[in-house]
C-alpha positions in Angstrom: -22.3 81.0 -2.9 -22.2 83.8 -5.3 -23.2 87.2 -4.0 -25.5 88.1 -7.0 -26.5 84.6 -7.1 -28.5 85.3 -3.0 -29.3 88.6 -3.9 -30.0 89.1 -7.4 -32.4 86.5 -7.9 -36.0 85.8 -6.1 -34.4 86.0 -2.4 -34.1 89.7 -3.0 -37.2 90.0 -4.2 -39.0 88.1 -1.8 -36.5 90.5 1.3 -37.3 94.0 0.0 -41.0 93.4 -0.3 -41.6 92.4 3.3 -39.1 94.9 4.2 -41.3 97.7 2.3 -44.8 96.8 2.9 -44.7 99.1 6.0 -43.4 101.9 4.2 -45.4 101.1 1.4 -48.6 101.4 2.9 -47.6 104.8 4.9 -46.7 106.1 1.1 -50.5 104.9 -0.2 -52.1 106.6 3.0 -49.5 110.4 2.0 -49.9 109.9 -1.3 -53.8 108.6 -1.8 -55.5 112.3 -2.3 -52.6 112.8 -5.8 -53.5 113.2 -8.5 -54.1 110.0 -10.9 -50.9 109.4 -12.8 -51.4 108.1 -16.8 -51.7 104.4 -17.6 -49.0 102.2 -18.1 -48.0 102.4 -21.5 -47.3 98.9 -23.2 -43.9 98.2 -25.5 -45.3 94.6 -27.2 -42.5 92.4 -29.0 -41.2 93.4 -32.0 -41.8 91.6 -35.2 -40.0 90.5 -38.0 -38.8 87.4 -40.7 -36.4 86.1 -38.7 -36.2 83.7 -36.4 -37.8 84.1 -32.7 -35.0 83.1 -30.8 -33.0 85.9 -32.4 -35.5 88.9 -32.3 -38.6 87.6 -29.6 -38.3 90.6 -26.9 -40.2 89.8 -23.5 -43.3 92.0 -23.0 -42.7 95.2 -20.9 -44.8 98.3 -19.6 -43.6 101.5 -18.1 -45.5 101.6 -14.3 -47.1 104.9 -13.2 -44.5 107.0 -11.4 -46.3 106.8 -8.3 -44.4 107.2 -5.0 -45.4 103.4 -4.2 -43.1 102.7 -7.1 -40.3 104.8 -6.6 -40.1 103.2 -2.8 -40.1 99.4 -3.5 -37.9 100.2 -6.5 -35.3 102.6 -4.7 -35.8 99.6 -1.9 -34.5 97.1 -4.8 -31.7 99.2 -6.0 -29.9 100.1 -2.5 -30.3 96.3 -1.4 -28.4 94.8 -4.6 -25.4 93.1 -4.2 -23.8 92.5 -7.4 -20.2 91.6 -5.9 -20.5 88.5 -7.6 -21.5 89.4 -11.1 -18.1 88.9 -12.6 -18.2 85.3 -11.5 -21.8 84.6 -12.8 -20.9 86.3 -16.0 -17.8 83.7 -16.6 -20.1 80.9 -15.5 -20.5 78.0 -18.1 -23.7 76.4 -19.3 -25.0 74.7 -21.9 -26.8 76.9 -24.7 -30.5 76.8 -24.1 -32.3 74.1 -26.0 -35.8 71.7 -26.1 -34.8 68.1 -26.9 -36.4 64.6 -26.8 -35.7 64.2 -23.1 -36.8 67.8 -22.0 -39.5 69.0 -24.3 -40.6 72.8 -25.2 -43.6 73.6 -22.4 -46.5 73.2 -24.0 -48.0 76.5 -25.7 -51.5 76.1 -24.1 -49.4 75.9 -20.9 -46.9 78.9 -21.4 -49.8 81.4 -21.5 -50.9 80.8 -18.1 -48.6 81.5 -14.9 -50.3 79.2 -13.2 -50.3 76.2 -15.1 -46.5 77.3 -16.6 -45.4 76.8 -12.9 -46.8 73.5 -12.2 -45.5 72.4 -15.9 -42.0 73.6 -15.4 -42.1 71.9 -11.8 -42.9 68.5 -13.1 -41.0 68.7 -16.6 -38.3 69.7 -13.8 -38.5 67.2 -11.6 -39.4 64.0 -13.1 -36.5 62.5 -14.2 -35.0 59.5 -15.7 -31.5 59.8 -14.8 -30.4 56.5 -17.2 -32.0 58.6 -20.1 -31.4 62.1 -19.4 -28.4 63.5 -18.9 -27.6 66.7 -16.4 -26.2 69.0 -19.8 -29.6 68.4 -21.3 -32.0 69.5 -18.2 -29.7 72.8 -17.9 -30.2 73.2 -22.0 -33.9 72.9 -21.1 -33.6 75.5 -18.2 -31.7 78.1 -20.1 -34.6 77.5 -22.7 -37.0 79.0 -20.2 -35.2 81.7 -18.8 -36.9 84.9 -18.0 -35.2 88.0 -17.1 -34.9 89.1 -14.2 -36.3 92.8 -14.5 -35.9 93.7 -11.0 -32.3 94.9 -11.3 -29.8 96.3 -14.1 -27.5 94.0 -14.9 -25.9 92.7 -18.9 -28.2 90.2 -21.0 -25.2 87.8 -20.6 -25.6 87.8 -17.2 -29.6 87.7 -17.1 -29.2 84.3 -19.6 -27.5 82.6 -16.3 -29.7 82.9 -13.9 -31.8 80.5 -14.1 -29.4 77.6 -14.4 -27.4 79.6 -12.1 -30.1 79.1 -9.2 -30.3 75.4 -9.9 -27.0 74.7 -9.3 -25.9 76.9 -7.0 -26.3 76.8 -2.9 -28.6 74.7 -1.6 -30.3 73.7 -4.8 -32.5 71.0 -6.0 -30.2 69.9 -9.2 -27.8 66.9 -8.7 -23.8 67.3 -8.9 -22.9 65.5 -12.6 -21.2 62.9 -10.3 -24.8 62.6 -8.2 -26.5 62.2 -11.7 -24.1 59.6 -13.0 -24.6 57.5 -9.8 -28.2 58.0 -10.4 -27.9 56.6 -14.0 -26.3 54.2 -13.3 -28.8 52.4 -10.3 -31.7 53.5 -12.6 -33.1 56.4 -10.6 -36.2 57.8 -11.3 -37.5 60.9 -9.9 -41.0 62.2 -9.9 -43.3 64.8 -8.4 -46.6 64.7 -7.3 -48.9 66.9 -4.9 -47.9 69.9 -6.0 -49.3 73.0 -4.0 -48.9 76.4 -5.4 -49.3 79.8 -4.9 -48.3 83.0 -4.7 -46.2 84.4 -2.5 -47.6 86.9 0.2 -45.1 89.3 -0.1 -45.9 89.7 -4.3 -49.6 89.9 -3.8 -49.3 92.8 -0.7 -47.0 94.5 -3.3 -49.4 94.8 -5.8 -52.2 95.7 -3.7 -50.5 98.2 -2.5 -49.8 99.4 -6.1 -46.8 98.7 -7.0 -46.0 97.0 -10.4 -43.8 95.1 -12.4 -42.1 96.5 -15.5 -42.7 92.6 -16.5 -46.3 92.1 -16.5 -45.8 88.5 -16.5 -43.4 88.3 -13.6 -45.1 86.6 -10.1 -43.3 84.9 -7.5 -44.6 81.4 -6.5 -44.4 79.5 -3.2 -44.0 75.6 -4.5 -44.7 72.5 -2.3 -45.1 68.7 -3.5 -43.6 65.5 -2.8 -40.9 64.0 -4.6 -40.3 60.2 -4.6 -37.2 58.5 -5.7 -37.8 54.7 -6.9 -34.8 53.1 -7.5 -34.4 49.3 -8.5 -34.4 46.6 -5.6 -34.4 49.7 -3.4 -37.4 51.1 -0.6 -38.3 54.1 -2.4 -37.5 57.7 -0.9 -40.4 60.0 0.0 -39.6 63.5 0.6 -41.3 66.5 0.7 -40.1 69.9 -0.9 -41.0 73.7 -1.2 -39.1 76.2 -3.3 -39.6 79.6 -4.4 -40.4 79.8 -7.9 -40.3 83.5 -9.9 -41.9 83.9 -13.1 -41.6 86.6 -15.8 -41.8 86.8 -19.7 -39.5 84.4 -21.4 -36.3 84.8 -23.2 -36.5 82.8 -26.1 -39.9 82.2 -27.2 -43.6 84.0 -26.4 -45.2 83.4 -23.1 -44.2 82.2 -19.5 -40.5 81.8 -18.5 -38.6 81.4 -15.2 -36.5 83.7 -13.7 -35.5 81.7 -10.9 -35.7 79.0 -8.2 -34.8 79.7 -4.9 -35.3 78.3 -1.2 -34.8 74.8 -2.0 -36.0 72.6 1.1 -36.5 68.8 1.7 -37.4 67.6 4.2 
């Protein structure tokens, strides 16, 4: 697996903030008799005639320069790996794009984190492999990208990473030969009893004060069942948990996903 792929996506996230909550939490107790520092000051999207997939920016703030901040994100910089860059750069996927099979989210949906994550997860997961096809799904997921803002690395790069977690490692997306034999014994895939929430490490983060130059960015834990029903076939129960990382789209206003990450079944 890809270097940058392990630690450039929600795994690094998820690592540095345990791995600073201590320190964190020393730096609130030294620090809590400063001064108070100015407000964030908001950048909105900019606007014009043309079309939003050519000038839609993702909403992004500037976070006090507290010493909370300068920890977790010194934390960040001196744990990035970003040996594998060139190869995630020269990865190949399809362009992003909403079709028939894999519809745009919802608006109503897009403006909530919570209900974006449990739309992505079943627009994600339930699928009709005899009337889908792989290249469309990873169309669909580079639609709802979302930088990563976490760490510094080209916009060609950032577009990736989302497919890139999908089908990378132990990942929840079939091989294009696993899809085709899917297709063809008429597998259907479908989620139910999805759980989520967020993830300890992101909430004591923010409580300790830290923030995200992405105000929409949140890191989900994910758990459901998924069933597989295929044809003349007992079907397949299995239950799954990922980690799901949220931020401000790429391509269009609202929710996006950076990426997906801890794939289990069990």
């Amino acid at each position: 697996m890809r270097s940058v792929c392990g630690s450039a996506r929600t795994k690094l996230l998820i690592a540095v903030l345990v791995a600073v909550v201590v320190v964190v939490s020393l730096v609130v107790l030294l620090s809590s008799s400063a001064s108070l520092t100015k407000r964030a000051t908001v950048r909105t999207p900019s606007a014009n005639t043309e079309s939003t997939a050519i000038t839609y920016h993702p909403l992004r703030i500037t976070p006090p320069q507290t010493a909370v901040e300068r920890t977790v994100n010194q934390a960040m910089h001196q744990s990035s790996n970003l040996d594998g860059l060139p190869a995630l750069e020269a990865a190949k996927f399809p362009l992003p794009a909403a079709g028939v099979a894999f519809p745009p989210i919802d608006e109503a949906d897009s403006s909530s984190p919570a209900m974006y994550a449990m739309a992505f997860t079943q627009e994600l997961l339930d699928i009709d492999f005899a009337t889908s096809t792989r290249r469309e799904l990873l169309a669909w997921t580079s639609y709802n990208n979302a930088p990563n803002t976490m760490i510094e690395i080209p916009a060609t790069a950032q577009a990736k990473m989302l497919p890139d977690s999908l089908t990378t490692g132990a990942t929840l997306l079939p091989t294009l030969t696993q899809w085709t034999t899917n297709a063809a014994a008429r597998t259907l895939w479908r989620v139910s009893a999805l759980v989520i929430s967020v993830n300890p490490a992101w909430t004591q983060a923010l409580s300790a004060g830290w923030e995200s130059v992405d105000p929409r960015m949140v890191i989900y834990d994910v758990s459901g069942t998924l069933t597989a029903t295929t044809p003349g076939r007992q079907p397949v129960v299995a239950s799954i948990s990922f980690a799901l990382t949220l931020g401000g789209a790429s391509w269009h206003p609202g929710y996006g996903a950076v990426a997906v990450d801890y794939w289990t079944v069990n």
